[in-house]
N, C-alpha and C positions, 0 to 999 in steps of 0.2 A: 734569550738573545746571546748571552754569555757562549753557551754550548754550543748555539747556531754558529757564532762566528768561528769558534774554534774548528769545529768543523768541517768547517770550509777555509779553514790556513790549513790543514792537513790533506784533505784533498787535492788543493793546489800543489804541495809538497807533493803530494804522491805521483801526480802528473809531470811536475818539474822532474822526478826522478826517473819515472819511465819512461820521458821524453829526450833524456841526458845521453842523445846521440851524440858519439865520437862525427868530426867530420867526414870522415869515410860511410859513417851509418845513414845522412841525411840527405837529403836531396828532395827536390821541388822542381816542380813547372806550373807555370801561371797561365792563365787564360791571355789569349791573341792583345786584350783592351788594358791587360795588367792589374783588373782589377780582383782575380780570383785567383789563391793561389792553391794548388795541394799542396801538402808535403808529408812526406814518406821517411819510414826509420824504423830500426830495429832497436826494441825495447832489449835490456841487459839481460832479460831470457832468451833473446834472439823470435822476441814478439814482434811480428809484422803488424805497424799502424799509420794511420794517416789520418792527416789533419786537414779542416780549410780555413782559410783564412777568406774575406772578402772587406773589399775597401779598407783594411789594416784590422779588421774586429775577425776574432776567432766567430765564426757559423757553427763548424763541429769541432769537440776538440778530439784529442787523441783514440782512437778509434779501432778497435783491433780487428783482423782480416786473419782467414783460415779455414782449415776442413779436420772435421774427425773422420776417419777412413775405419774402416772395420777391423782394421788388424793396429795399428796407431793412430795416433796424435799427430798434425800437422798445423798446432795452432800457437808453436815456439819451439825453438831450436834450428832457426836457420841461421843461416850467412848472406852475407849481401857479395855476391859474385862482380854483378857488372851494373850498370845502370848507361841509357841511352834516351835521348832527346831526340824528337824530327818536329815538323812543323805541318798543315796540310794545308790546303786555301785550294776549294773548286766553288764549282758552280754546276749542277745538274738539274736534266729536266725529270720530269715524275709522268707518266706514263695516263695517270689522271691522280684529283689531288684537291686542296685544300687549296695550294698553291703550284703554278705552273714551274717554276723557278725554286730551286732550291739552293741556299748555300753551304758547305763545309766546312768551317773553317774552325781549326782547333791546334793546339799545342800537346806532344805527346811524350809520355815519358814512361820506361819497361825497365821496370829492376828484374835480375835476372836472381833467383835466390836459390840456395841449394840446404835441403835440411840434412840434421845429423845421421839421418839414415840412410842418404843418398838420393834420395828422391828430390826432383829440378821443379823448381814452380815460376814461373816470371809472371809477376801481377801488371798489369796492363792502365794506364792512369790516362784520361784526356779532359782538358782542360779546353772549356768551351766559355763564350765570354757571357751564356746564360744556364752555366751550371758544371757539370765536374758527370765523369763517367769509370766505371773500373770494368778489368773481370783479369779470370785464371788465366793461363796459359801455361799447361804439360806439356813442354816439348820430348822429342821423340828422346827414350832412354832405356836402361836399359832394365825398369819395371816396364811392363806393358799392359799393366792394366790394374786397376782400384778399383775399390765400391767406398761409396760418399756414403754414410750417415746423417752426416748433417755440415751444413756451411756458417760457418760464425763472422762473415761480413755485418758488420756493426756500422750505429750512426749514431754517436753520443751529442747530440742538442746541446747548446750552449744555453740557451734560452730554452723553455720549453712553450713548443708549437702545439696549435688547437691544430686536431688531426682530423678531418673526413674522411670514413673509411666505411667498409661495411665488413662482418664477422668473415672470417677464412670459409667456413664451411658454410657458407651462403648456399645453397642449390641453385648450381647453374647462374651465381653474380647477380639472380635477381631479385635486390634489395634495395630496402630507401637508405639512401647514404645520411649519416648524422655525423654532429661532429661533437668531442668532447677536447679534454688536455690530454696530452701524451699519456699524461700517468694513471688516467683511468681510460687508458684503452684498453682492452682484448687482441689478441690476436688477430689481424684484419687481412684481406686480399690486397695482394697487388695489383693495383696502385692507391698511392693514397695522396693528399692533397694536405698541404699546410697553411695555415694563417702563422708567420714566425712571429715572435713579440716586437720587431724591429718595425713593424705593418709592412715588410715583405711577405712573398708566397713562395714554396716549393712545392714541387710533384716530383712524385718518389716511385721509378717504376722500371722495367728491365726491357729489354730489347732484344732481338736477334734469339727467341726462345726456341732451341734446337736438341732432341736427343738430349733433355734434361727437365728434370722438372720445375715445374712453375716454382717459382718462389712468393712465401707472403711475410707478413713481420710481426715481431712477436715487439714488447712495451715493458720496460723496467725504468721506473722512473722518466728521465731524459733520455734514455737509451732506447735505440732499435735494433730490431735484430731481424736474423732473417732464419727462417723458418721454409724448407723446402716441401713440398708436397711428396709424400712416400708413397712406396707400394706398399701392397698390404702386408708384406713380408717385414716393414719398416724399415728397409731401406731405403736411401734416397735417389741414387742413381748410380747404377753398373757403368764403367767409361774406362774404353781402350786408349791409351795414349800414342798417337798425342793428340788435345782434344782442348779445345778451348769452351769457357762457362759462358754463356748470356751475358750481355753486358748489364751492368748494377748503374744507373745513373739517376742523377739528382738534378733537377732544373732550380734555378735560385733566380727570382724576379723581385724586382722593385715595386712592381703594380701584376693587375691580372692583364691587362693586355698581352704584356712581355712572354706571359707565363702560354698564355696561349699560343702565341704567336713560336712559340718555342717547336723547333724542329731536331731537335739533339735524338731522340727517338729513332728515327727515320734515317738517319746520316751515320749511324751505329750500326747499320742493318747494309750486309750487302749489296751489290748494286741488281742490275734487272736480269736473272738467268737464263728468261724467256729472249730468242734471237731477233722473233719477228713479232715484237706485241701487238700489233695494227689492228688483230681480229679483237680486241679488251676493247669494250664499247661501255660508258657510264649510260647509262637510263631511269625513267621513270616506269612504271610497273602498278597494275592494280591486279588483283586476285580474287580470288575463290576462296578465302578465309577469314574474313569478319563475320560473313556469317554463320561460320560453324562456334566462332569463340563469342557469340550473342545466342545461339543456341537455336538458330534458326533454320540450319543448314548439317548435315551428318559428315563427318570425312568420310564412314564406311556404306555402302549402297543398302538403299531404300528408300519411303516415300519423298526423304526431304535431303535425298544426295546433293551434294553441293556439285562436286565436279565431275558435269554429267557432260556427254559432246554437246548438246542445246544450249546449255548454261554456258559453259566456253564457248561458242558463237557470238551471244549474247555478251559477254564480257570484252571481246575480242574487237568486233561491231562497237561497241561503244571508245575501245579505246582508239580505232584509227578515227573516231568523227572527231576526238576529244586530243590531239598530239602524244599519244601516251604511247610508248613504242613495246612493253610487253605487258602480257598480263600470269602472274601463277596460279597454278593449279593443286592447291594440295588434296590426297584422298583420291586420287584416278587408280592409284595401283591396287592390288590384291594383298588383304594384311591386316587391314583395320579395325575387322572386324573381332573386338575380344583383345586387342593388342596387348591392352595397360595390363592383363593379368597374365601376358604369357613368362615359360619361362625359357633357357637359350635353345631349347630344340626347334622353336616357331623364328618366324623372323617374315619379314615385307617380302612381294617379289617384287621386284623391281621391274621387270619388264613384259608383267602381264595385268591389261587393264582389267578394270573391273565392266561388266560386258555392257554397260550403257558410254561408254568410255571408247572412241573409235580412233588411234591415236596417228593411224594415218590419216585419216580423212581430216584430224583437225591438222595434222603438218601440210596437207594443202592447203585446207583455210587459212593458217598464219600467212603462207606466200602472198594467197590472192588481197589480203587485205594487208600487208605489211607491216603485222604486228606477230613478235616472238612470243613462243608459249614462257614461260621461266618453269624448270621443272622442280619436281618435289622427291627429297628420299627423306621421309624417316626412317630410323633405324631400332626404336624402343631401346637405344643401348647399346643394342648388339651389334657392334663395332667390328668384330671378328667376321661375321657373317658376311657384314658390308666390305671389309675388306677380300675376303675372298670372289667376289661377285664385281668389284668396281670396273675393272675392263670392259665384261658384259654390260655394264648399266650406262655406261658411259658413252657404249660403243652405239645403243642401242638411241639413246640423245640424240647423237653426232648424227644418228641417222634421219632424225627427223627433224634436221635442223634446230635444236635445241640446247643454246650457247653459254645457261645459266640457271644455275643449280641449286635450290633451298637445301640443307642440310640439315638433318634433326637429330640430336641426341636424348629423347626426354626418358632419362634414366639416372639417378644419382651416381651410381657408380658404374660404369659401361663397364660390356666382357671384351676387352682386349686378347690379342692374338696368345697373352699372356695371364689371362683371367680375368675375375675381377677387378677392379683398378680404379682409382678418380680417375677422373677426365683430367685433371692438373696433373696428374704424376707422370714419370718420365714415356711408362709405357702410352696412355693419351696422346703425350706431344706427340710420340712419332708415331700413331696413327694419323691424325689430323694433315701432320706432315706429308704423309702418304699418299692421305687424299687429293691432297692441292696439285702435288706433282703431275698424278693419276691424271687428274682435270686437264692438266694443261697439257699434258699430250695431244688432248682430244677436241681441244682448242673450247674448252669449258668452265666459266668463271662458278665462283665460290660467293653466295652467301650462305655463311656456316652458322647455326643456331644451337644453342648448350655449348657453346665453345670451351676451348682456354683461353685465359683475355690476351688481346691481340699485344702486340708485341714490334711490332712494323714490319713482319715479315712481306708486308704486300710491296715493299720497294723490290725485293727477290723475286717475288713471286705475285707478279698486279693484277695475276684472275684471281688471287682473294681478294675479295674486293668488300667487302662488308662482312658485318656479324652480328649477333644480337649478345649476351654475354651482359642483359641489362633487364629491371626491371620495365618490360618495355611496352607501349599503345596495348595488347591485349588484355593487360590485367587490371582496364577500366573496363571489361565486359563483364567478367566475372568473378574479380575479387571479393572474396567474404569481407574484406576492410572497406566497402565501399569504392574501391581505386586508389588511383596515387594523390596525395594531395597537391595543390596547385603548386607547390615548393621544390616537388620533385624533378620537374623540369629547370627550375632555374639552377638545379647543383649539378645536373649531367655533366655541360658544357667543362666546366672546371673539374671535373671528376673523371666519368668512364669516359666521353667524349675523347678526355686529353691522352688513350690510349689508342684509339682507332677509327674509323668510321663504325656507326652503329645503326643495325636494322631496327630502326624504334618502330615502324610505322606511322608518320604523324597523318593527319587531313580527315578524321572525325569530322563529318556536317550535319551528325545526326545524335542528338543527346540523350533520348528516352530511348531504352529497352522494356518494353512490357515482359519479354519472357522472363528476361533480371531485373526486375526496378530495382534494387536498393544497391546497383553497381552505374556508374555512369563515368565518364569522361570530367576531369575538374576544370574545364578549360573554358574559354568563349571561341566563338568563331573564328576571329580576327586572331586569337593565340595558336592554331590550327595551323593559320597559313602560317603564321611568323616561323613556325618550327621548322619550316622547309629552309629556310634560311638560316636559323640556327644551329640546328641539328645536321650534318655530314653526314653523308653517307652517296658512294656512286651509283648505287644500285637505292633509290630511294620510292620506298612504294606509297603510294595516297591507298589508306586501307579499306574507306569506307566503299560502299554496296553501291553500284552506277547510279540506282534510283534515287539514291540520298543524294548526289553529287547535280543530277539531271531537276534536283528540285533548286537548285542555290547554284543556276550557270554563272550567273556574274560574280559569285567570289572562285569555284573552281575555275575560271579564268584564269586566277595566278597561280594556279599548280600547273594548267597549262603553260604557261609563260618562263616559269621560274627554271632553271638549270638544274646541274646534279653535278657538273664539272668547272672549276675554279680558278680564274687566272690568279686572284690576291683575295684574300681572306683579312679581315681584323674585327678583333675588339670595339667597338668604340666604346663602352663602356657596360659596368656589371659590379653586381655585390652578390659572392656565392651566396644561393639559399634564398636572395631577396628580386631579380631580375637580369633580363643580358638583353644588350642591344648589340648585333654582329651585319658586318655588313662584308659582301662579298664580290668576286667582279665577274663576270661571265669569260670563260675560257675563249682564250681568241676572239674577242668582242670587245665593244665597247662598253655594253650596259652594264649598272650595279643593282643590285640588291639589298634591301635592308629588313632585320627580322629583329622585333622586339616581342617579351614575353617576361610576365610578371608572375609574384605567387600571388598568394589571396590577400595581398593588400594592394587596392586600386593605387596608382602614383603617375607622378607623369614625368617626361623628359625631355631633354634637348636631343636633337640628332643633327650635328654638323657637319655640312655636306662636304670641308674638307680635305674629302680624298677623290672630288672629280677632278675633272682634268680642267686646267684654266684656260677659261675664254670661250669655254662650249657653255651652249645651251642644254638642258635635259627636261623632258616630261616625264612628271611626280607622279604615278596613277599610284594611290592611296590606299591600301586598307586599314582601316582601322575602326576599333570598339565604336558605338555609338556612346550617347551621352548617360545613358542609364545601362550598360552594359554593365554582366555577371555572371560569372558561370556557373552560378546555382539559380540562379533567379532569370537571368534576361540573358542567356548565352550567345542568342541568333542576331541578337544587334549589330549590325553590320553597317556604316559608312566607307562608299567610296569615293574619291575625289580624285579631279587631277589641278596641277599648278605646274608652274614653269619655275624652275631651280636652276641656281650656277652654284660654280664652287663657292664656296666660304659660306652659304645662306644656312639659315637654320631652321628643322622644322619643329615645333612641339606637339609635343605628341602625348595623350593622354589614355593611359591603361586602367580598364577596369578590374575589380575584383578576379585573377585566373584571365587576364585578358593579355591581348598583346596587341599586336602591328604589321603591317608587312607595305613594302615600298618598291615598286618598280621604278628604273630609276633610266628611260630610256634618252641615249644621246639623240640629239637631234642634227 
């Protein structure tokens, strides 16, 4: 005990002493509500660090900030030049969205610093009243260009937080997220989610990722670090100045509503570059691919081709009977066959079907029945290829009316324009970047699948409109672990969720696989629909096979019903790991939504109605569990009901084992 405390009066001294800014060295800006504050100073090596403070308790303490450059050290020996203050306060709309309405409002402070070798750096700080943001900024001078190594932006825990994360070299992010303490983390992807000791939450994740590599974080003690994604050369990023970094920011909440509810992400991120966004439509979507990931159906041609022109009729036919405005098709093109083992001399062709495949006759079929095809590129990887080919491929879409585009990378390491490469490393971003552009020229939206994790570039750029970047609905077809367990769903929401919308695929109505038995869905019926509601995404596709949906019309009823586009979003309540109840409002409408979803322990809840509008009437129609529902044993137990609700009423609701809920919530 003796040593321990000593150890910690030394500590403290050593902080007092690095912290022993002259008043010229320190400077602060607080959040809009005054209850958060940074503050900035230069340690007696002329170490760049910042602190925060919230409601008078240190959160992080002294913290150091920096780059090692290939030829120096840039992580002490500055000066403090200048430092400036401004303020921002908007209101913008989002183009589609969680929420129709978004606000800005923050407090901003730019030291402007100059190192002993001449090189200008101004670190960029914003104070937001539900968290703190940073990044670089190399104005123009008279170096003109660096190579990054590595970035020593740090996060020294006051307290030390249970962290949610999953391993950096995840393949392709999809993993079961778990949580340990800080100090027995590994290295993990960006982003990560905290439980602090205070029973607040933060989520820890970057923004605006641009012509720079992903960043993930590395774990010493209470301390984080940050760990950039390289190329194989193990560099971190080539960058002509002048050039500013990804924004680094931290969300810090009292509760998880708050936390969700958090738009600092988005507000970080440029505004819309697209003139006339009008043609970016959200929809619902079924496809030609549950049955190849059950194994029932081939992407490449032969007796059990899945997307054959018949089968797309079929698909198509049922989605205009059913409101569903597209459906995909993956596996039409020429490529599939042998794909997994080629190597970069093969690659897809994009614009030649395979010959059961007739891709004009189905661009009339879509007209006459009013439903979009949604198209398909894999790439196996080969990024380089795809890039030289996007105009063609794009061009050839556009031509047959087709406004949205799967994107596939299933390759560990893609060959970029540059070689080998992660997909996280600088050379990835700016393909992926490339492709979004590419898209929008051609007035063609982006769900991108093997991504980098999203980052809110879709406020810039709103034909990216989804992603996958998660372990996601297909790997209860055919995971060797059985699928994901019922747990898995309730930690998305707080997790990958709070980086972007994601292409999960929820609305499974069909539990048994005989070609996979011992792979299934962990889920009940009722938890199915609830996911439409809980899960975001604009582009949001119901995965199961028509026949499975044609057998259970009266629960696909609320995939019919339910939205994809969001006037208000919230919380009403959740515990990572153990259930989420979210309730949402239909864009430019009156009606609400509500989705609840549990893990494998049945529970039950309040849902407080709240946040309808007072003095209206609303009709309840109901899904939920029956009384003996389970998603191992009794999945299809299905009650429907309706009631008459106003605001303030409460309804209880009781989840089964993997079960959930779902509520249509129509004004009257």
């Amino acid at each position: 005990m003796k040593n321990s405390t000593m150890k910690r009066i030394l500590y403290l001294m050593l902080v007092a002493l690095c912290m022993s800014f002259t008043a010229c060295h320190r400077t602060e800006v607080c959040s809009p509500d005054g209850r958060l504050a940074v503050r900035f100073g230069l340690a007696a090596d002329g170490v760049p660090q910042y602190e925060v403070v919230r409601d008078g308790k240190t959160v992080i303490e002294p913290s150091s900030l920096g780059f090692e450059l290939a030829d120096m050290s840039l992580r002490a020996g500055f000066r403090l030049c200048d430092s400036r203050q401004s303020s921002h306060d908007e209101t913008w709309e989002t183009v589609w969205g969680e929420e129709r309405l978004i606000r800005d409002r923050h407090n901003e402070l730019i030291v402007s610093l100059e190192h002993e070798s001449g090189v200008k750096m101004n670190i960029i700080f914003r104070a937001f009243n539900d968290g703190f943001a940073f990044c670089y900024d190399f104005p123009e001078q008279e170096r003109d260009s660096i190579v990054i190594m590595s970035e020593h932006s740090s996060y020294c825990w006051a307290q030390e937080p249970q962290v949610w994360s999953i391993p950096w070299r995840t393949e392709y992010y999809e993993a079961l997220w778990s949580k340990a303490a800080a100090s027995a983390c590994d290295t993990a992807c960006s982003p990560v989610t905290l439980e602090l000791a205070d029973g607040g939450f933060a989520f820890m994740h970057e923004a605006a990722l641009t012509d720079y590599p992903a960043q993930n974080y590395t774990f010493n003690g209470l301390e984080m670090g940050t760990y950039l994604t390289p190329w194989q050369s193990g560099v971190a990023a080539y960058k002509a100045t002048p050039f500013m970094t990804p924004w680094r920011f931290v969300i810090l909440t009292d509760n998880l509503p708050d936390l969700v509810a958090s738009r600092i992400m988005l507000n970080l991120n440029e505004p819309c570059a697209i003139e006339d966004p009008s043609w970016i439509r959200p929809m619902k979507f079924i496809g030609i691919w549950w049955g190849m990931h059950q194994g029932s159906m081939t992407w490449y041609a032969g007796p059990i081709h899945g997307a054959t022109t018949e089968n797309m009729k079929r698909y198509m036919d049922f989605a205009a009977q059913n409101g569903i405005q597209a459906v995909l098709a993956e596996g039409w093109n020429v490529g599939w066959d042998g794909w997994s083992t080629w190597d970069d001399t093969k690659h897809f062709e994009f614009t030649t079907p395979y010959p059961d495949w007739d891709m004009d006759e189905l661009a009339r079929y879509s007209d006459s029945v009013g439903v979009e095809i949604v198209g398909h590129h894999e790439t196996g990887g080969n990024a380089a290829h795809y890039e030289s080919v996007l105009d063609e491929a794009y061009a050839y879409y556009q031509a047959h009316g087709v406004h949205a585009v799967k994107t596939g990378y299933v390759y560990p390491i893609i060959t970029t324009v540059d070689g080998k490469q992660f997909n996280r490393s600088q050379s990835g971003v700016r393909h992926y970047r490339k492709v979004i552009e590419t898209a929008a020229r051609y007035h063609i939206c982006i769900d991108n699948h093997e991504p980098v994790m999203p980052t809110g570039l879709q406020r810039t750029w709103p034909n990216l409109m989804s992603q996958e970047g998660v372990r996601g609905q297909e790997w209860n077809a055919w995971a060797k672990d059985g699928g994901s367990p019922c747990e898995h769903v309730t930690v998305l929401p707080f997790t990958r969720f709070m980086a972007g919308p994601v292409d999960y695929t929820p609305g499974v109505f069909n539990f048994e696989n005989p070609i996979i038995p011992d792979t299934r869905v962990h889920s009940t019926l009722a938890n199915q629909l609830g996911l439409f509601v809980v899960f975001y995404s604009p582009l949001q596709m119901a995965c199961d096979l028509p026949e499975n949906y044609r057998k259970r019309p009266e629960a696909f009823r609320f995939i019919h019903d339910v939205p994809c586009d969001w006037e208000h979003s919230r919380l009403l309540s959740g515990v990572i790991g153990d259930y989420v109840v979210m309730a949402r409002q239909e864009r430019g409408g009156d009606d609400w939504y509500v989705g609840g979803i549990t893990d494998e322990q049945a529970r039950e809840t309040d849902v407080v109605l709240d946040f309808l509008d007072k003095g209206a009437s609303y009709k309840a129609v109901i899904y939920r569990d029956g009384a003996l529902a389970d998603w191992e044993r009794n999945p299809y137990s299905l009650i429907i009901e309706e009631q008459e609700v106003t605001e303030g009423d409460t309804l209880h609701m009781a989840m089964g084992a993997g079960g959930g809920f779902a509520i249509q919530l129509v004004k009257q």
